[in-house]
Each structure stands twice: as structure tokens, then as C-alpha cells.
One Martini backbone bead per residue (centre of mass of N, CA, C, O) as a GRO file, in nm:
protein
   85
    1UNK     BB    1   1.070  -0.244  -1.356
    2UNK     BB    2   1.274   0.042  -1.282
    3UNK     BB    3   1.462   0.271  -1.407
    4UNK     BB    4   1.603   0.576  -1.398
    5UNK     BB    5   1.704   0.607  -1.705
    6UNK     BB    6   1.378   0.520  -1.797
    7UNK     BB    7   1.266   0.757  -1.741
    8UNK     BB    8   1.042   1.010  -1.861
    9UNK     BB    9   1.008   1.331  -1.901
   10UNK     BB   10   0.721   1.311  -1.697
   11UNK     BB   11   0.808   1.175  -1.413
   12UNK     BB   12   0.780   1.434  -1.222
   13UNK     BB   13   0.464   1.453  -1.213
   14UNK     BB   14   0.458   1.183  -1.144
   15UNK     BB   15   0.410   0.924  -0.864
   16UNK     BB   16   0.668   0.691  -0.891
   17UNK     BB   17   0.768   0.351  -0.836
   18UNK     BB   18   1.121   0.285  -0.749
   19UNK     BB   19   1.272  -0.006  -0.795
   20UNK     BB   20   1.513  -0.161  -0.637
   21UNK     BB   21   1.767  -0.361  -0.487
   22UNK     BB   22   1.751  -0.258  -0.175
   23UNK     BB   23   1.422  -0.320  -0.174
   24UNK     BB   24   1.434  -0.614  -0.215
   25UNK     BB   25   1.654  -0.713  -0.012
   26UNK     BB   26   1.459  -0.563   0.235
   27UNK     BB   27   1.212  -0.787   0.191
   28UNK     BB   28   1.350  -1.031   0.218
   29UNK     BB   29   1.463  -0.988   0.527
   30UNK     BB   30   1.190  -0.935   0.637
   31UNK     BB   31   1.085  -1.193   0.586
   32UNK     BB   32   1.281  -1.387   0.744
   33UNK     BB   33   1.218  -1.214   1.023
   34UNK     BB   34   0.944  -1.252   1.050
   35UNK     BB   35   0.935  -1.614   1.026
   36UNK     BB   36   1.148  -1.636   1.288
   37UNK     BB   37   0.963  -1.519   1.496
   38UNK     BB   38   0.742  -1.726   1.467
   39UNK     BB   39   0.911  -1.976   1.502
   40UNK     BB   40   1.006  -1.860   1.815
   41UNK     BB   41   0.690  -1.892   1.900
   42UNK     BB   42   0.677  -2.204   1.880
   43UNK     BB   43   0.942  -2.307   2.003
   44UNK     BB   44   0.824  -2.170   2.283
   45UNK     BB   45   0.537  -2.283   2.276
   46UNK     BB   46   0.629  -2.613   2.285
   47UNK     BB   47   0.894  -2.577   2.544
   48UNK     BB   48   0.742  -2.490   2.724
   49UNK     BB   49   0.649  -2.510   3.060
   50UNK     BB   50   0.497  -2.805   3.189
   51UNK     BB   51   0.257  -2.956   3.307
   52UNK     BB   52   0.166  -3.322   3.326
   53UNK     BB   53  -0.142  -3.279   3.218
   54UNK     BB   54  -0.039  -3.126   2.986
   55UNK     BB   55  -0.043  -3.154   2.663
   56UNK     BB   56   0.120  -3.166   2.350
   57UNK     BB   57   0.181  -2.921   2.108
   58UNK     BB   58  -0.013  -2.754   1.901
   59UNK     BB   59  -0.165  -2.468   1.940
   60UNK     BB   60  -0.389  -2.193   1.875
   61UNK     BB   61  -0.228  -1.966   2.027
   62UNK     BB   62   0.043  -2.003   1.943
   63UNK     BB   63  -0.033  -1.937   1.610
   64UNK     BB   64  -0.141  -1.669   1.673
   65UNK     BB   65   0.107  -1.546   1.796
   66UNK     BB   66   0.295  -1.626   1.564
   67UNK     BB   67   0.134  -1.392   1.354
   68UNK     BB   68   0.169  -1.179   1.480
   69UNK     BB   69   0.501  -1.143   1.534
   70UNK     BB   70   0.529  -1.100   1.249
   71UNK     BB   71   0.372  -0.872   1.184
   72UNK     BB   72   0.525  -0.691   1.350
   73UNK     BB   73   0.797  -0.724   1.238
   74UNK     BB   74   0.680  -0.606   0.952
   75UNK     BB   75   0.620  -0.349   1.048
   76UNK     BB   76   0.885  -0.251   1.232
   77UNK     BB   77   1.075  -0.288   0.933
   78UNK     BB   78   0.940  -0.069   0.806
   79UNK     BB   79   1.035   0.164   0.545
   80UNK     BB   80   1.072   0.487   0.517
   81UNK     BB   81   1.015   0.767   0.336
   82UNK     BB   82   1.284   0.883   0.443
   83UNK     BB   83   1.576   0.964   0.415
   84UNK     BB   84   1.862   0.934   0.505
   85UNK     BB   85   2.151   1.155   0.638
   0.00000   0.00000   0.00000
């Protein structure tokens, strides 16, 4: 991890990523925002309205789509490019 201030002086020149505090902790919140989202797409496929001949349990559809949510919620929480004015 590198800070602001230990930067040498060319670079500028080189394209170097600067790990904030803030970064890290906006990584912290997406994974756990992402992983709440799997877990209440298992919990609403598992607790969801069936009929009387199926079976309970966790199928593999639910945890297909239980991970497809996850990535979904983590690709649309990712941090853009330009900073907010």
C-alpha cells in the first residue's frame, strides 16, 4: 500500500494505484453488500411458497441464482473512475 506522500518524484509519469482508506473500506461494504444479497436470494428460495409435493431444500437454481446476485450487486456497487464534484 502506498500513501500520497511517498510517492517518488516521477510519478507522475508512471500510472500507479494509490490504495486509499477509503478504498479499502468501500471494498469491505461492497463484499458484504454483495454477500447479503446471495444470502437473501437463498432465503427467499428456500422460505418461498411451495406446493405440498416438492420437496424443501436448497436446489442448485437457487444457489445459481443466489451467486449471479452476488456478482451482480458487486459489479454495480463498483467505484467509477472519475471522482464526484
Amino acid at each position: 500500500m502506498t500513501r500520497t506522500g511517498d510517492l517518488p518524484p516521477n510519478a507522475a509519469c508512471r500510472r500507479e494505484t494509490v490504495v486509499t482508506v477509503r478504498d479499502v473500506k468501500d471494498q469491505g461494504l461492497r463484499k458484504f453488500v454483495a454477500v447479503l444479497a446471495g444470502l437473501a436470494v437463498i432465503y427467499f428460495g428456500v422460505t418461498g411458497h411451495r406446493g405440498t409435493e416438492d420437496g424443501k431444500g436448497l436446489s442448485g437454481g437457487v444457489v445459481l441464482l443466489a451467486v449471479l446476485a452476488g456478482l451482480l450487486v458487486w459489479n454495480l456497487t463498483k467505484p467509477g473512475d472519475k471522482p464526484v464534484k
